[in-house]
C-alpha positions in Angstrom: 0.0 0.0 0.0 2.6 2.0 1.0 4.6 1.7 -2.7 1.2 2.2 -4.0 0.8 5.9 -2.1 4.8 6.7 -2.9 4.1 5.7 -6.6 0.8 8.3 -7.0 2.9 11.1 -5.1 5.7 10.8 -7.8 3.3 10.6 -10.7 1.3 13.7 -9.4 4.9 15.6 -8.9 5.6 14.3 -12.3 2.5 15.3 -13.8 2.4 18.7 -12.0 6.0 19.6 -13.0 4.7 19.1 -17.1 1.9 20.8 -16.7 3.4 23.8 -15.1 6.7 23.8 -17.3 7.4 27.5 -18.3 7.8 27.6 -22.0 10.2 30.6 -21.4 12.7 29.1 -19.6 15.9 27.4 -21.0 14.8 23.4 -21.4 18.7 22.8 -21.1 21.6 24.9 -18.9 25.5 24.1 -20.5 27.6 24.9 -17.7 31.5 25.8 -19.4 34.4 26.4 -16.9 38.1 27.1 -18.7 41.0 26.5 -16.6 42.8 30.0 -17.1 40.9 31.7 -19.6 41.8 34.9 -20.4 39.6 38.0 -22.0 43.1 39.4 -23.3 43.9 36.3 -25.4 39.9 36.0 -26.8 40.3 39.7 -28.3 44.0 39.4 -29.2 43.1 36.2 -31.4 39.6 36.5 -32.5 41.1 37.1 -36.3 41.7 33.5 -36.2 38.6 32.2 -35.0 35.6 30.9 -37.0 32.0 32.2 -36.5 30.5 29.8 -34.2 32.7 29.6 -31.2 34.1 32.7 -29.4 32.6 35.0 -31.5 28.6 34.2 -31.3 29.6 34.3 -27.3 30.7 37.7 -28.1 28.1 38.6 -30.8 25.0 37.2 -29.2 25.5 37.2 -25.8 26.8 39.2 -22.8 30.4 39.5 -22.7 31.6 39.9 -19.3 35.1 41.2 -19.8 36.8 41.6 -15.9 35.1 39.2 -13.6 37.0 39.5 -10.2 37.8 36.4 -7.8 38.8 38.4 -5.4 40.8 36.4 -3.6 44.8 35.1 -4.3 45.9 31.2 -4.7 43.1 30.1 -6.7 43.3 26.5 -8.4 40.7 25.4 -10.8 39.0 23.9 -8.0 38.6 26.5 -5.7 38.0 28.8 -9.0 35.2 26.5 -10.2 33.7 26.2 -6.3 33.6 30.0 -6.2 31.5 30.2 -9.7 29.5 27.3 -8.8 28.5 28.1 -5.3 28.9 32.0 -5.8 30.2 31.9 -2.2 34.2 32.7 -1.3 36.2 29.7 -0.3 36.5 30.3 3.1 33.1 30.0 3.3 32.3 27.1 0.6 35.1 24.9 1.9 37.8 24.5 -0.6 39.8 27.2 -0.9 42.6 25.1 -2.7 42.9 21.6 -5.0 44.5 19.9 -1.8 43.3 20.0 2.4 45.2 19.4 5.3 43.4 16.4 6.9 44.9 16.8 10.8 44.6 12.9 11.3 47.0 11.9 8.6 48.9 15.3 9.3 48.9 15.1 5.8 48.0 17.0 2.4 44.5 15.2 1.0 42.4 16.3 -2.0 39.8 18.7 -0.5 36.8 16.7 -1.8 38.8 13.3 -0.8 35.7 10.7 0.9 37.0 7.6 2.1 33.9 6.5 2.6 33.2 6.4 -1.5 34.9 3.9 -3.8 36.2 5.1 -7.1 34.9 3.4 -10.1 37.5 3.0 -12.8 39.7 5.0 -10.1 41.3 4.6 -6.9 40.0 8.0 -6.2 37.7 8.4 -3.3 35.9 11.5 -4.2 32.2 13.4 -3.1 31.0 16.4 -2.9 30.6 16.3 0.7 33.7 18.9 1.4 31.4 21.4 -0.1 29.4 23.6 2.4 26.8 25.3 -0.4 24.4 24.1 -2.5 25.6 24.9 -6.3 23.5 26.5 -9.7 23.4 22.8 -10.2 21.7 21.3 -7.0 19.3 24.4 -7.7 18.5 23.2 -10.9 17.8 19.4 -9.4 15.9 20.7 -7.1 13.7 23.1 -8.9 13.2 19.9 -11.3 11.8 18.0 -8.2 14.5 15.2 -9.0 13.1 15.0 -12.9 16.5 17.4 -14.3 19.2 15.2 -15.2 22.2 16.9 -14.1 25.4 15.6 -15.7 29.4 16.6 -15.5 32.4 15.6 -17.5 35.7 17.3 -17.0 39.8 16.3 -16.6 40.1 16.7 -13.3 37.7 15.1 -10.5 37.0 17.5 -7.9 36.4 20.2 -10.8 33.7 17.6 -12.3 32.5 16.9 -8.8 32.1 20.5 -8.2 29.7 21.3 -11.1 27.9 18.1 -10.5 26.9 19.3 -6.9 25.6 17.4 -4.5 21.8 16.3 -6.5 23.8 15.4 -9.7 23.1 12.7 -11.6 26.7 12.0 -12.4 30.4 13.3 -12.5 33.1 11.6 -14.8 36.5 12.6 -15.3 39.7 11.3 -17.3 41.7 8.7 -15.0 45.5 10.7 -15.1 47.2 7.2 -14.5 45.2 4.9 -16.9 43.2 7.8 -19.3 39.8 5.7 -18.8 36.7 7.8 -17.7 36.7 7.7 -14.3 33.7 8.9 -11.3 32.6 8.1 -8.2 29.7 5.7 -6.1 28.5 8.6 -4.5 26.9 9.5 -7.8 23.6 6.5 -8.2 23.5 7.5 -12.5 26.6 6.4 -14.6 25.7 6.6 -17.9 26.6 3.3 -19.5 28.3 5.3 -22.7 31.1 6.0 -20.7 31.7 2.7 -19.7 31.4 1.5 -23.4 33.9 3.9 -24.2 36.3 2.7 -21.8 36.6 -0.1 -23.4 35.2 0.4 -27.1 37.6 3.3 -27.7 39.5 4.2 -24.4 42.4 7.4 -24.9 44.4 4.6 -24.2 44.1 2.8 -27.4 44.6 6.4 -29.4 47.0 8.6 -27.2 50.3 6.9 -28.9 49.0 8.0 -31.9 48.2 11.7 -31.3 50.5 14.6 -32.5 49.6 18.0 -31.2 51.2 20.7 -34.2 50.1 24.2 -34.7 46.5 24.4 -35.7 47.0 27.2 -38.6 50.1 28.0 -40.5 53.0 29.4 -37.9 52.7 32.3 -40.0 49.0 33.8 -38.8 49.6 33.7 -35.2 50.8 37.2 -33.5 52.7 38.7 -32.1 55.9 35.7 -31.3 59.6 36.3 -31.6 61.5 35.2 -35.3 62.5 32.5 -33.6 59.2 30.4 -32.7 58.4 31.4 -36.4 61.2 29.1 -37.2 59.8 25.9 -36.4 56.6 24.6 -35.7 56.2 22.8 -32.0 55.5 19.1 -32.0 54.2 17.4 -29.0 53.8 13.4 -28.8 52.3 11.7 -26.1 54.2 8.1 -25.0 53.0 5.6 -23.1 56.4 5.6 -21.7 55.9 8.2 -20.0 54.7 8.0 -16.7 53.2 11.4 -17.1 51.5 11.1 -20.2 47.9 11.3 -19.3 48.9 14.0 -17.2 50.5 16.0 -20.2 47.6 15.2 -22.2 45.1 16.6 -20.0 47.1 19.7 -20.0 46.9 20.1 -23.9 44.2 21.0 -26.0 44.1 17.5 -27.1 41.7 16.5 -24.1 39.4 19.4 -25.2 38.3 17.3 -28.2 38.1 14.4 -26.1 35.3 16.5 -24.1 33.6 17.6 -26.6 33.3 14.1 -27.5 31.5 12.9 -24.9 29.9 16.0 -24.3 28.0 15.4 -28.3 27.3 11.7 -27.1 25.3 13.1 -24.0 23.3 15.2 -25.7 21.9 13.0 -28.8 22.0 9.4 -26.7 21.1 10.7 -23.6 18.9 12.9 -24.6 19.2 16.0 -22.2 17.4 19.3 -22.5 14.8 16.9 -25.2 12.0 15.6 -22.5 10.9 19.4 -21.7 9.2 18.3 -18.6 12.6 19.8 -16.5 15.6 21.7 -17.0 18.7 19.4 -17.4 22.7 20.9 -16.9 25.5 19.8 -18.8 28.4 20.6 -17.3 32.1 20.8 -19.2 35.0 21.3 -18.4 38.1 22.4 -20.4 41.6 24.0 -20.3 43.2 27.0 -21.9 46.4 26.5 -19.2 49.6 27.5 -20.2 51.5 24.2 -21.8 53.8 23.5 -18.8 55.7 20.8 -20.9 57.6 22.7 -23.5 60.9 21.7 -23.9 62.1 25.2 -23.8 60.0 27.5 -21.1 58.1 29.4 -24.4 55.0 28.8 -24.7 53.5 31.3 -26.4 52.4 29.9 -29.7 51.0 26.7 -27.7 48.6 29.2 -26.0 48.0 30.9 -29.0 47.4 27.3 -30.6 44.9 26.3 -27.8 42.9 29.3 -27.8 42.5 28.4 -32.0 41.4 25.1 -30.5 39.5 25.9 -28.2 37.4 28.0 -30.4 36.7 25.1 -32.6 35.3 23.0 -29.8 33.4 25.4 -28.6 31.9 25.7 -32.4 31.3 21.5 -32.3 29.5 21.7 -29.0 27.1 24.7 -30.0 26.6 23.0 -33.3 25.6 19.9 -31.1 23.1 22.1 -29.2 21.5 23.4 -31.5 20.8 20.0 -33.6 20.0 18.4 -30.7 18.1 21.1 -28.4 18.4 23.7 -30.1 20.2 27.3 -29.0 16.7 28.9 -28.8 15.8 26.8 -26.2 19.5 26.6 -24.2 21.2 28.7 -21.5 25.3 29.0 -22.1 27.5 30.2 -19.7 31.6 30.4 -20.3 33.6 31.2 -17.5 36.8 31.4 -16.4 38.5 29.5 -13.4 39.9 33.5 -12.4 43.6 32.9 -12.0 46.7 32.7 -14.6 49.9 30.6 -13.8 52.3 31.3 -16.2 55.1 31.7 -13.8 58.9 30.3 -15.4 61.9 30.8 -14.5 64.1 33.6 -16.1 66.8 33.0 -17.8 69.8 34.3 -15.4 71.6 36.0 -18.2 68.4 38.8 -17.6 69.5 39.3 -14.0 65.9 39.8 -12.7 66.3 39.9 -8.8 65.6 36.2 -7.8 66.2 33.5 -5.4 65.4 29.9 -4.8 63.5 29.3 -1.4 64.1 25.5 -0.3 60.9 24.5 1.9 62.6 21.7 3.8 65.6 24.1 5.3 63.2 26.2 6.1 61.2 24.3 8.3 64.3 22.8 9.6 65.4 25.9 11.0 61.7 27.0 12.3 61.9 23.7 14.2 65.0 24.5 15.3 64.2 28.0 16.4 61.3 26.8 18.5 63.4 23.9 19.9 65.6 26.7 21.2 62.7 28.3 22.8 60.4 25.7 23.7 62.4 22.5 24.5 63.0 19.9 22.1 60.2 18.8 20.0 59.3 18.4 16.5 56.9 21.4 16.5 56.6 21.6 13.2 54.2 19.4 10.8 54.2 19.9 7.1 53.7 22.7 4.5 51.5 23.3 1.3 51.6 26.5 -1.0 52.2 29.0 1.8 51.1 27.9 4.6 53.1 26.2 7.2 51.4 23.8 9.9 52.5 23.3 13.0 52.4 19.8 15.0 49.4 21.0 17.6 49.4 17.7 19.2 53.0 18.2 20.2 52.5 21.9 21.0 49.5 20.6 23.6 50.9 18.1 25.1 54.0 20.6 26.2 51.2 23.3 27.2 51.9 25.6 25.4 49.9 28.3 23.8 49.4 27.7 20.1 48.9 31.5 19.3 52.1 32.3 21.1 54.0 29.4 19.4 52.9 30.5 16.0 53.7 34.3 16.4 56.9 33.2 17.3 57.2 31.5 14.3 55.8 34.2 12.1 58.6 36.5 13.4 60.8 33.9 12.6 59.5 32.9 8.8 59.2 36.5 8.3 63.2 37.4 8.4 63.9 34.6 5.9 65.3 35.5 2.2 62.1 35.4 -0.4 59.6 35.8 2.1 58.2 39.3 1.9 55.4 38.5 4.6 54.3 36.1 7.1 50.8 36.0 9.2 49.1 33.8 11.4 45.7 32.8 11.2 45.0 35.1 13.7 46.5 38.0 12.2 44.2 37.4 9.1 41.1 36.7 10.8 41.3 39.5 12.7 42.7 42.1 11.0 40.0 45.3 9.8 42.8 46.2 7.1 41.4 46.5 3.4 44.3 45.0 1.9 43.7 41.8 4.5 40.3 41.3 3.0 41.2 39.2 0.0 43.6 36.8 2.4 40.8 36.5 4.6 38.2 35.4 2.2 40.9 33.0 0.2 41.3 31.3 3.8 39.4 28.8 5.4 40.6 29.0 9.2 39.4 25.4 9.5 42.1 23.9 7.1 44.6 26.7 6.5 48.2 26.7 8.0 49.4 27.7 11.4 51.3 30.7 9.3 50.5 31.7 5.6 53.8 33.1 3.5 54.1 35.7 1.1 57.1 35.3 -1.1 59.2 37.8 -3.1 58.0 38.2 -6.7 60.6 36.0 -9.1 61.7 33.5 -6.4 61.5 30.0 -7.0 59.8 28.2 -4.2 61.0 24.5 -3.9 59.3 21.9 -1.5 61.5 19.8 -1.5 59.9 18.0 1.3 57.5 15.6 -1.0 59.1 13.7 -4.2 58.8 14.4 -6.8 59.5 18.3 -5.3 57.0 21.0 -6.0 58.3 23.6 -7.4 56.9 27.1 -8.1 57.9 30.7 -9.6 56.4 33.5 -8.0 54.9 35.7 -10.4 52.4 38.0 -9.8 49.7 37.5 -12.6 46.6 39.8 -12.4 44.7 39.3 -15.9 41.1 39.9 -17.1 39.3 36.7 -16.8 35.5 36.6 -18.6 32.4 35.2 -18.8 30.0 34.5 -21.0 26.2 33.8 -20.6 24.5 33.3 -23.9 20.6 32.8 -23.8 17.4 33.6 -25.5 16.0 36.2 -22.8 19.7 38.1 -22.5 20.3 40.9 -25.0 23.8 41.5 -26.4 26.1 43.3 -24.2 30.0 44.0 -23.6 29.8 44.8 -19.9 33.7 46.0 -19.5 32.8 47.1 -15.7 34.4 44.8 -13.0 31.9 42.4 -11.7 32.4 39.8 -9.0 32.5 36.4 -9.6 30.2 35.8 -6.4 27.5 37.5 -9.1 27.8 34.5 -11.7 25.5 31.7 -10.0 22.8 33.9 -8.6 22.7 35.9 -12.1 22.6 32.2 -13.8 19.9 30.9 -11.2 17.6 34.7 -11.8 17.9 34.2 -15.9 16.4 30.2 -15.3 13.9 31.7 -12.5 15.2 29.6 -9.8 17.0 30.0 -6.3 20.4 31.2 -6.1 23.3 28.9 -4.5 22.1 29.0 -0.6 25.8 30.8 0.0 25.8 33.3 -2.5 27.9 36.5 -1.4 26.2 38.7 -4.3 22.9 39.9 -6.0 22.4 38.9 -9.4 23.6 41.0 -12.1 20.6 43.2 -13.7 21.0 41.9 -18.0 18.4 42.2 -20.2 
């Protein structure tokens, strides 16, 4: 009797949900993040672009030309958490790819669940480290559990994080195998992705591909005589340890996204039942090419922006066959950061320095054994921030603000560090220029002390193998974003906006609730 009552409910939501759809709203929402995409590149290259890619986004939509993050030591997953959640990370909970987890003492993925098993992964990832709902668990919701909510990407927390928590699914490329990858926590894996994995895996094809300049070497701007002397090359062996990881870092994987992303929508059928709003969401990179042989890689970006445009011109193709653009909400953004930090040549002479991590915290520990007693007070280190052992620190009783001002004022003194704070100092502090530390820092998982190093140091932490290393580089670039739909007029907005704007402005064009931590009002386009 029971199923029977259960069984009537879900028909009458069903049947309610039809009858009520809104014939003015989107039937399908294509959610795009870019790792690193930047506004100057899309105006710099749009003579090389076709018609149906970059351009409609800037012909037919609303161009959003400096969207501001805010906050410093974004990742494309704290980047795509910010966009999806439209909350700051020290409030959405991950303000950074990787977590210090205080039982292991240890560095662990922020969305890492080891309560989930991995399915073509050893990955245990959910979206459970995230404290908001996202645009798509608002779009599930508003649906009543009808939407189909789907997420493909190359990395799994950034494919986790635009699935949500009500997704149906969230796949992303294995980086030590190349099969499609995702997680138990999501109940719907599509059984195309499976098939692939073993129908036409990337590994069957990636010893094959050759990544050379899209367009003759000639058209693209602006690069010294010599990258006009030779056009790159870039193979991807199976030798290589690192080779899925390489791939996913070139445009290559793009096409392999788009891929999938044209088999959801005409074998799934998404955005075609019109009794709900279904999300697509993709994800794709326009990342500096890390892997070049010789530091330049300027015609590589140059190349994947060309690329780039061409996928985006297959997937709106795919729309509009399948759905139909009419019918379709679009929106492009960025992940709001640029790493395209190398290390100068020396014959420049640009001020510079190596910083080594592990004699640094060396001669922090030692420091605090002078003062303290002997101990190992200190526990581990990750991008800045320096955590100390608290266990160690309470069972000597002592007081861990003390301990950590002493080491601030210790850290502080060293070569390459220009600052040093502790959490208190951040958390506390009323100065302007602390607000965008603050909101980048979640006081539940960030370090003891947070470092600020000189500009064109090389920070090496040399404490993990293989070692970490980084050049400091201060890179503040317009990022943009895109939001193409029926309802929206035209419109180059080139006034900052903030990126806490982008999910409630998404969520008031579909007519549904904003993100339940969204920081901002939704922008007013017409």
């Amino acid at each position: 009797m029971n199923r029977l009552i259960t069984s009537v409910i879900c028909g009458l939501v069903g049947i309610n949900t039809m009858l009520s759809a809104d014939p003015s709203r989107p039937r399908l929402v294509v959610g795009i993040m870019v790792d690193q995409l930047r506004t100057d590149y899309i105006e710099y290259l749009q003579g090389l672009f076709g018609e149906k890619g970059f351009r409609r986004l800037m012909k037919d939509g609303a161009f959003l030309k400096d969207v501001d993050f805010k906050v410093p030591g974004l990742d494309k997953v704290s980047g795509t958490a910010l966009i999806y959640t439209g909350g700051y990370p020290r409030h959405n909970g991950v303000t950074a790819a990787m977590k210090y987890d205080p039982a292991r003492q240890d560095m662990v993925p922020s969305l890492n669940d080891p309560s989930i098993i991995g399915n073509f992964t050893s990955e245990t990832y959910s979206p459970s480290g995230l404290r908001f709902s996202t645009i798509s668990d608002e779009v599930a919701i508003d649906g009543a559990g009808l939407g189909m909510v789907y997420s493909i990407a190359p990395d799994p927390q950034q494919s986790i994080i635009m699935a949500g928590h009500a997704g149906n699914s969230a796949f992303w490329i294995n980086e030590n195998t190349g099969r499609w990858a995702t997680s138990t926590y999501y109940k719907d894996a599509p059984a195309l992705l499976t098939q692939r994995n073993y129908s036409n895996p990337v590994s069957s094809r990636i010893d094959t591909m050759v990544w050379k300049p899209a367009l003759p070497i000639s058209r693209y701007p602006g690069l010294p005589a010599q990258k006009r002397q030779f056009d790159f090359k870039h193979t991807f062996p199976t030798s290589d340890r690192s080779v899925y990881r390489m791939y996913a870092s070139s445009p290559l994987v793009n096409t392999e996204i788009t891929d999938v992303a044209v088999m959801y929508l005409k074998d799934l059928k998404i955005g075609q039942r019109g009794d709900a709003i279904d999300m697509l969401n993709i994800g794709y990179t326009a990342a500096p090419y890390k892997y070049v042989k010789d530091g330049d890689y300027r015609l590589e970006l140059e190349d994947s922006y060309v690329r780039l445009d061409g996928q985006l011109s297959r997937l709106f193709e795919a729309i509009d066959k399948y759905v139909g653009l009419d019918n379709t909400l679009i929106y492009v953004a960025s992940t709001g950061y640029y790493d395209d930090s190398v290390e100068d040549d020396s014959k420049y002479r640009i001020p510079s320095g190596m910083f080594s991590v592990k004699r640094a915290l060396s001669l922090l520990n030692s420091y605090l054994v002078a003062r303290y007693g002997n101990g190992d007070y200190v526990d581990t280190y990750s991008k800045g921030h320096v955590y100390l052992d608290r266990k160690k620190i309470e069972e000597k009783k002592l007081n861990l603000e003390e301990v950590a001002a002493a080491a601030r004022d210790f850290l502080v003194k060293m070569s390459g560090v220009s600052d040093a704070y502790t959490m208190g100092d951040i958390m506390t502090s009323a100065l302007p220029s602390m607000e965008a530390l603050r909101l980048g820092t979640d006081p539940k998982t960030g370090g003891d002390v947070v470092l600020d190093f000189n500009s064109g140091w090389t920070v090496v932490d040399d404490t993990r193998f293989p070692n970490d290393t980084q050049v400091i580089r201060s890179a503040m670039v317009q990022t943009p974003v895109f939001i193409l739909a029926p309802s929206i007029e035209p419109a180059v907005i080139s006034t900052t906006v903030d990126a806490t704007a982008i999910a409630p402005t998404v969520s008031s064009i579909l007519r549904i609730r904003s993100p339940n931590g969204s920081a901002s009002k939704p922008l007013l386009l017409k």
